[in-house]
C-alpha positions in Angstrom: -28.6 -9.5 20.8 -29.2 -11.0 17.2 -30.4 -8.9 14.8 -32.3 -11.0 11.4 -34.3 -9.5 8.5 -36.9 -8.7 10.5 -36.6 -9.3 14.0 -34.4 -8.4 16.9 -33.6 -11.3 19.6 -32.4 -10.1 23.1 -32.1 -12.6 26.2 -35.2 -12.5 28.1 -36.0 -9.6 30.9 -38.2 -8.8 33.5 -39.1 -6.0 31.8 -40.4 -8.5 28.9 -43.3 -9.5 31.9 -46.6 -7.7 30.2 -45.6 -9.3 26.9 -44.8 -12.4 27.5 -48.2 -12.4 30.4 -50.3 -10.7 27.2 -49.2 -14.3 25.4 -49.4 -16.7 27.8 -53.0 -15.2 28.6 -53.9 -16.2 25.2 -55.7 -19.6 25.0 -54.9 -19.8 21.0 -51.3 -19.6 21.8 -51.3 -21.7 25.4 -53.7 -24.4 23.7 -51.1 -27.5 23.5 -48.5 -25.4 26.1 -50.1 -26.1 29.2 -53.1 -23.6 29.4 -54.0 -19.7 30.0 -50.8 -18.6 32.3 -51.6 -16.9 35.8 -49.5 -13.7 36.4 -47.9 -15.5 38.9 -47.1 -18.8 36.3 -46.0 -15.7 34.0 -43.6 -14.4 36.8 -41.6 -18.0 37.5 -41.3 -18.9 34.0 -40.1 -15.5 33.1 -38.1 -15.4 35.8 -36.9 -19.0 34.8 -35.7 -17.6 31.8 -34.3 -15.1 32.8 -31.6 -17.8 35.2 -30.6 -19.4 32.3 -28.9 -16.8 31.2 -27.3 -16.2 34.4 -26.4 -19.5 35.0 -25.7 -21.2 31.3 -25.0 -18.2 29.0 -27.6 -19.4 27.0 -31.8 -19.5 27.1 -34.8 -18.5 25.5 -34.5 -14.7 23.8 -37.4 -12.1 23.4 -38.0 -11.5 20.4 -38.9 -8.5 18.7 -40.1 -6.9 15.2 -37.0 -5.0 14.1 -39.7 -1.7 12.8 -41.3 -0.7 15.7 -40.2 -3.2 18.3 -43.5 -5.3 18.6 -43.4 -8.4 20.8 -43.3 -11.6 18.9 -42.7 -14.0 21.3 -39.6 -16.3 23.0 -37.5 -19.0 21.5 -34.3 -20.4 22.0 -32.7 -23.4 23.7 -32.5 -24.1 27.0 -32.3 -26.9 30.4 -36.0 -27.6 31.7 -35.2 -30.7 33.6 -38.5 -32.2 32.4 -37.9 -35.7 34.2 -37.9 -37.7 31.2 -34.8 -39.2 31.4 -31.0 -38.9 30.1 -31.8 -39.3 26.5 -33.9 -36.0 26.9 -32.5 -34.1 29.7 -29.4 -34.0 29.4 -29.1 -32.0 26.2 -30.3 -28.3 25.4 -33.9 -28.4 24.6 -35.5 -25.9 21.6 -38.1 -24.0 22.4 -40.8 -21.6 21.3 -44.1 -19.4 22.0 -45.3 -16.8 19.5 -48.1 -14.4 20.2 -51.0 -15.0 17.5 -50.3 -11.8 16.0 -47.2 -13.5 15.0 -48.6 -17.1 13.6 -48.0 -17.7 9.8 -46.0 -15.0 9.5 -42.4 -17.1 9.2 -41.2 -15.6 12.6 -40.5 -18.7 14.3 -38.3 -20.0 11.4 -36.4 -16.7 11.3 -36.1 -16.5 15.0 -35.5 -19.9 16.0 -33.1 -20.8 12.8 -31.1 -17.5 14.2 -31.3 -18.7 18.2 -29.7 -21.7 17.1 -27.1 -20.5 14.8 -26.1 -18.5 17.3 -26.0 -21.3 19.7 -23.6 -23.6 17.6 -21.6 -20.7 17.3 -20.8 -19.9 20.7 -20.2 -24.0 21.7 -19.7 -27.2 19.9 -22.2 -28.2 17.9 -24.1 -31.0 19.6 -27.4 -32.7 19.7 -30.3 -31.1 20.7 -33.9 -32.1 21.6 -37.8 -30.5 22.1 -40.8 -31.7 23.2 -43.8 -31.3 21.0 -47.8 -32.1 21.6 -48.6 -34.4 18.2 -51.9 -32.6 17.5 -50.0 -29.2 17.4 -49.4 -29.2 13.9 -47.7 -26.1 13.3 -45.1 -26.2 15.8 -44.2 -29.9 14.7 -43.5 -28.5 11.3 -41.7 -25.3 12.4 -39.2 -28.2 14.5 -39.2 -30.9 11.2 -38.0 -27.5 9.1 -35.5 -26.9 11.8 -33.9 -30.1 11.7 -36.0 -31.8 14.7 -37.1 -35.4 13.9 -39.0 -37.5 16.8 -37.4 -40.2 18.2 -40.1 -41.2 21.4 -43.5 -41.1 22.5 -44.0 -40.2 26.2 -46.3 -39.0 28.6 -45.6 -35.4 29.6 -48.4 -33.7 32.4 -50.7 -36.5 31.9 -50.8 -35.7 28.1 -49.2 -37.8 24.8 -46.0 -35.9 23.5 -43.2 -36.7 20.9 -40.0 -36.0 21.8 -37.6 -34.9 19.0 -34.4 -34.7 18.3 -31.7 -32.7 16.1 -28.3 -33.8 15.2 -25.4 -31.9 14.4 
């Protein structure tokens, strides 16, 4: 568990489903992250999450207002095996979703900044890389402030994406 200013990471859980399903269900949030979630696309990615952390030590946290325990959203890093080659999947990729009753509220900064502190301080520090849709403005500036700076343009699901990178 981390525990910031205002927020309270925890590695992700099954019991996390009707949050994370609430977010996924919402078209504002799942705009440039593949589209409105299914219960069932909920379940595996959820479920996906929850592996990592069985199988890496590591993964994408749930994360929580510290007063009154509200669901923010998930972030952390993590191995998605993307397909898009060495130079992308073979290093711990950042990622994020944050409910809309979260946006513009500086969670992802505190969260994420956190999720990777404790990263680096659990293994060496090392590069790490995201994948970003161009037109999503807001999380291309919450990676930029993180450290992230793009190094490719690929194809991802039949859609243009930068991939970014961020060196130790």
């Amino acid at each position: 568990m981390i525990v910031t200013e205002r927020l309270i990471l925890t590695p992700s859980a099954v019991s996390d489903f009707d949050d994370c399903h609430a977010m996924r269900s919402d078209p504002k949030v799942m705009h440039f992250i593949g589209g409105v979630a299914s219960e069932e696309d909920t379940w595996i990615r959820l479920l996906r999450n929850v592996g990592h952390w069985t199988s890496f030590g590591y993964g994408l946290f749930t994360v929580r207002e510290k007063e009154g325990g509200r669901f923010v959203g998930e972030g952390g890093l993590a191995h998605f095996r993307r397909g898009l080659g060495a130079r992308f999947d073979d290093y711990p990729e950042g990622a994020w979703a944050l409910a809309s009753t979260a946006h513009g509220k500086g969670y992802g900064m505190e969260a994420l900044s956190a999720a990777h502190e404790w990263f680096f301080g659990n293994r060496e520090a090392g590069r790490t890389v995201c994948l970003i849709d161009p037109e999503n403005v807001p999380s291309v500036r919450l990676g930029e402030r993180l450290g992230y700076r793009p190094f490719e343009q690929m194809t991802y699901r039949d859609k243009p994406m930068t991939l970014f990178e961020r060196m130790p």
